[in-house]
C-alpha positions in Angstrom: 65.9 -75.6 -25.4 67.7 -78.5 -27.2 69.9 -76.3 -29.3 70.9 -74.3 -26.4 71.8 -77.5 -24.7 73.8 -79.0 -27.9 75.5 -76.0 -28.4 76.2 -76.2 -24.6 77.7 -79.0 -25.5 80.1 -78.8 -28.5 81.3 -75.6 -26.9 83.1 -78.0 -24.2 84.4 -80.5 -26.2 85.9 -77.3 -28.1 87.1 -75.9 -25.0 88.5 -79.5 -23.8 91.8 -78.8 -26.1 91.4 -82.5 -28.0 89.8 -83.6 -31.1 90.4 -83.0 -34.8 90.9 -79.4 -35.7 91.2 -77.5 -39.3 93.3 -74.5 -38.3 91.6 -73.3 -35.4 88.3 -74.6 -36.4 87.4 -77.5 -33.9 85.8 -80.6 -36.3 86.1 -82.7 -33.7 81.9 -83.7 -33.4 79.3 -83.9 -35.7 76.1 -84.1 -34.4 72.9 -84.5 -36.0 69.7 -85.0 -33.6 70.7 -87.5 -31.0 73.4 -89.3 -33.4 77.0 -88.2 -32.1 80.0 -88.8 -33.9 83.2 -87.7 -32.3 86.7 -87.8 -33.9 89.8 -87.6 -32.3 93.8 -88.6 -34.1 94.3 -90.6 -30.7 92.5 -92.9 -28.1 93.6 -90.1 -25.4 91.7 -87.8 -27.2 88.8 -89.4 -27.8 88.4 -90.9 -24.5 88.3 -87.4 -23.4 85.3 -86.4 -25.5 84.0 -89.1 -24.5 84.4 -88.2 -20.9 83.3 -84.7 -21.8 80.0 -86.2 -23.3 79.0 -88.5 -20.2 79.8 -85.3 -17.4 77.1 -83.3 -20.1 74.8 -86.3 -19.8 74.9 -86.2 -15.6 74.3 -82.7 -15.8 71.3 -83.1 -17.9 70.1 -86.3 -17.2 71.0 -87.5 -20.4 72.1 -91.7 -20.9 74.7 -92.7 -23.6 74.3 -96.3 -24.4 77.3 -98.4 -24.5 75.5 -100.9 -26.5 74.8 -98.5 -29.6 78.3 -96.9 -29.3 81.5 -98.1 -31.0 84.7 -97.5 -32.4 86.3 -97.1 -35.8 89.3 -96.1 -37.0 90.4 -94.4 -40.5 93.6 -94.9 -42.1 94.5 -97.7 -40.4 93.8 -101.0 -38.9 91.7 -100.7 -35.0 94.1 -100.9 -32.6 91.9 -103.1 -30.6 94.0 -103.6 -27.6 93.4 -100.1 -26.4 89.9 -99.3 -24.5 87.7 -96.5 -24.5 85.2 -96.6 -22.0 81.5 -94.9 -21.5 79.8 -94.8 -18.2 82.1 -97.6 -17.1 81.7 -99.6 -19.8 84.0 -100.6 -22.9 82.6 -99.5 -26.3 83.4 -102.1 -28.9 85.7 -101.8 -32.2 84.3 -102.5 -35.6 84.8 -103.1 -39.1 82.0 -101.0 -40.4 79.6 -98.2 -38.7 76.8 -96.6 -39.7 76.2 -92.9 -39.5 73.0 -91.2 -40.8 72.3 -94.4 -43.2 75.8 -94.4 -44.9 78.0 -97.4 -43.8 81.9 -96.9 -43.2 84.4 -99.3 -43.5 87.6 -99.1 -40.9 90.5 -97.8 -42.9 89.8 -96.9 -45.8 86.7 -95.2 -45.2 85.0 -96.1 -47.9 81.6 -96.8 -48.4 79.8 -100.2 -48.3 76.4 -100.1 -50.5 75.8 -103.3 -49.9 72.5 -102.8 -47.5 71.4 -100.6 -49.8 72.1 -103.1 -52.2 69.4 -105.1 -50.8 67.1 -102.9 -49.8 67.2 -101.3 -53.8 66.2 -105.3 -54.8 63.6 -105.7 -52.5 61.6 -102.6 -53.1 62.3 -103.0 -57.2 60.7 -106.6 -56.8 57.6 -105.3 -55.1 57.0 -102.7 -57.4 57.4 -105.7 -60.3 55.2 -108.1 -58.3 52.2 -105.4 -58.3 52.6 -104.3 -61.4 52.5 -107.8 -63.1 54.1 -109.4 -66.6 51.6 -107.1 -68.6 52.4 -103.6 -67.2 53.1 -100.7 -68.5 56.9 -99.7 -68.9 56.7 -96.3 -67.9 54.4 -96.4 -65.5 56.7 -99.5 -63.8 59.7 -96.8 -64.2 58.0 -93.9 -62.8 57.2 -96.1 -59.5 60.7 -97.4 -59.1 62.4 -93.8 -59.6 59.8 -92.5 -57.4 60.1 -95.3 -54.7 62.8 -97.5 -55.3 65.6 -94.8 -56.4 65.9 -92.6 -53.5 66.7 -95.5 -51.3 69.8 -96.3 -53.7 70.7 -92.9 -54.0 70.7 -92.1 -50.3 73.5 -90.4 -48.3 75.5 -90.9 -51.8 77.2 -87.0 -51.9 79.0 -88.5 -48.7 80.3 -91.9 -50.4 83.3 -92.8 -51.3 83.0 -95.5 -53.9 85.8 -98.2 -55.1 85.6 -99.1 -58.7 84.1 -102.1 -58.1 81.4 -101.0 -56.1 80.3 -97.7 -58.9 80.4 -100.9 -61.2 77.9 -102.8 -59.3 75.7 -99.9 -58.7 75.2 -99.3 -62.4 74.7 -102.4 -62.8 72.4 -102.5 -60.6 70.6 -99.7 -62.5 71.0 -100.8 -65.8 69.1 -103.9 -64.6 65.9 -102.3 -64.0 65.4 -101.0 -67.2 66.4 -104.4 -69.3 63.5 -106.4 -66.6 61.5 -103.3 -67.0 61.4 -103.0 -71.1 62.2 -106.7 -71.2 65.3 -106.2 -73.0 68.3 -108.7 -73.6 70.9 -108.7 -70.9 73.8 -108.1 -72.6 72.2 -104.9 -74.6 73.1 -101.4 -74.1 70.4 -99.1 -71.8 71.8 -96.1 -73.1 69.0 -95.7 -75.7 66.2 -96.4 -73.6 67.6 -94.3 -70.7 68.0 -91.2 -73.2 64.4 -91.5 -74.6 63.1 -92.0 -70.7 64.9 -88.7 -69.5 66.6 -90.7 -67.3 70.4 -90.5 -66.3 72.6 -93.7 -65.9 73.9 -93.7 -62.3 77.1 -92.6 -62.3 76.0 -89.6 -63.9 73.5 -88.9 -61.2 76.0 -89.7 -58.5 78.5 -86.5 -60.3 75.3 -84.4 -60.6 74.0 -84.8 -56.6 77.4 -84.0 -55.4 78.2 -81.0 -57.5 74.3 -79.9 -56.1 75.2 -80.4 -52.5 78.9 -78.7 -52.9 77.2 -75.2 -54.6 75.1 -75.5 -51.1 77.7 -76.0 -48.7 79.9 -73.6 -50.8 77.3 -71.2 -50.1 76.2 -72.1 -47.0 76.2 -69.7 -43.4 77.7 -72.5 -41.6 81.6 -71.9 -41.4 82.3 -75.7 -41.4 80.6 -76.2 -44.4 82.0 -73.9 -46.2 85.4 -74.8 -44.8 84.7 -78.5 -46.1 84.1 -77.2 -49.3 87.0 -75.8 -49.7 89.0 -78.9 -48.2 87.2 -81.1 -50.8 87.9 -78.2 -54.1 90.5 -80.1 -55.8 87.5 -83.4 -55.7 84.6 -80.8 -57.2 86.8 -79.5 -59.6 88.2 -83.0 -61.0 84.0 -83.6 -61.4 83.1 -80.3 -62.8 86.1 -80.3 -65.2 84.4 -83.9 -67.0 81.6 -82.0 -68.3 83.2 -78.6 -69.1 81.2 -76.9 -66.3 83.6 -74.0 -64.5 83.4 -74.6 -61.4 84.1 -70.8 -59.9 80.7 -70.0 -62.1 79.5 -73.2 -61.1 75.4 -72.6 -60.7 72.4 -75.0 -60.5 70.9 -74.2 -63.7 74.6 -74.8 -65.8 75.1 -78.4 -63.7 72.1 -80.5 -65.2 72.1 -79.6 -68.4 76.3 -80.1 -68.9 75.8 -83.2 -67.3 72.8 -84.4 -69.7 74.2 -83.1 -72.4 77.6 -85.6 -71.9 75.3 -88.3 -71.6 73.6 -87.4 -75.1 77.0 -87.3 -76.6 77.7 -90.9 -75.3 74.3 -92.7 -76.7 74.7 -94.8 -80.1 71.2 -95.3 -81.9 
């Protein structure tokens, strides 16, 4: 019954004439489980999603809070002066919201890692704290790609990263194996990263979102597939850095290209 009654839904804010469009495709809402995210290129427009969205909710007896609502805008600063109201009550502007455990920044877009930051440091110095001065290196590495890496890689085919930020992250990276294998700060990783299999993180970051746009370049969904080729100028600036041709792109050529650079770029 829920799908019924989303697709219910997105079929009248289609039919309400505003939001963002692509052509004649309506992109104006994503939706995923009970987190809405509706996008309009003016306040007018969204406030009539909105109102769309809280006639939907009377009908079912669904309640939109306020209080976990607000407002952002892309490509410029807020205009804060103008309202848009939910069930008679203002929803407030901000700097940065998070969708499906990415954070956005107003503007620019961009992507702020810093929670993940955090939440990458805290798990790391856990797994160090069990494991103790006399652990084994590997073992210490398998536990923090297993539990530590998945919550800094998360979300990260959707970022869009500044310099300094990709800097910081493989940093950030690079870090664990010199505490790990109790190496000197200032030495290169490379090495120990190629005899460990394991990828530095920039690399990984090119190799998950060539992965996700092969799926969404394949996938039923026409709004996928319509992002994918909205973003095919992006994927093919990626693919051409490790000689991969992207119209024969194919999950078996992307990880090995991709190693292979790295192998090229490790001094013994």
């Amino acid at each position: 019954m829920f799908a019924v009654y989303v697709d219910d839904l997105i079929t009248q804010l289609r039919q309400s004439g505003h939001g963002l469009h692509v052509g004649q495709l309506f992109i104006g809402c994503a939706l995923y489980a009970d987190d809405i995210v509706l996008m309009s290129a003016s306040c007018y427009g969204l406030q009539k999603l909105v109102d769309v969205c809280q006639c939907y909710g009377i009908t079912w007896d669904i309640k939109f809070n306020p209080l976990k609502s607000q407002l952002l805008t892309f490509g410029g600063s807020n205009p804060t002066t103008r309202v848009v109201s939910i069930c008679g009550n203002s929803i407030p502007w901000a700097n940065k919201v998070k969708y499906l455990g990415v954070h956005f920044l107003c503007n620019s877009g961009a992507t702020d890692v810093s929670d993940v930051c955090r939440k990458f440091y805290g798990q790391f110095n856990n797994v160090m704290s069990v494991m103790g001065k006399q652990s084994n290196e590997i073992s210490a590495l398998y536990l923090v790609k297993t539990y530590c890496l998945p919550t800094l890689l998360y979300g990260c085919e959707a970022w869009s990263l500044s310099d300094t930020n990709l800097h910081k992250l493989n940093t950030i990276w690079n870090n664990c194996f010199r505490r790990i294998f109790s190496c000197c700060w200032r030495e290169s990783t490379r090495p120990l990263q190629f005899f460990c299999k394991s990828l530095p993180l920039y690399l990984m970051l090119d190799q998950r979102k060539l992965m996700l746009w092969l799926k969404i370049r394949c996938s039923d969904n026409i709004v996928l597939r319509t992002m994918s080729v909205l973003n095919h100028n992006e994927f093919v600036a990626v693919s051409s850095k490790y000689a991969i041709d992207v119209c024969n792109i194919s999950e078996c050529l992307i990880k090995p290209s991709i190693w292979s650079a790295f192998c090229d770029t490790v001094i013994f």
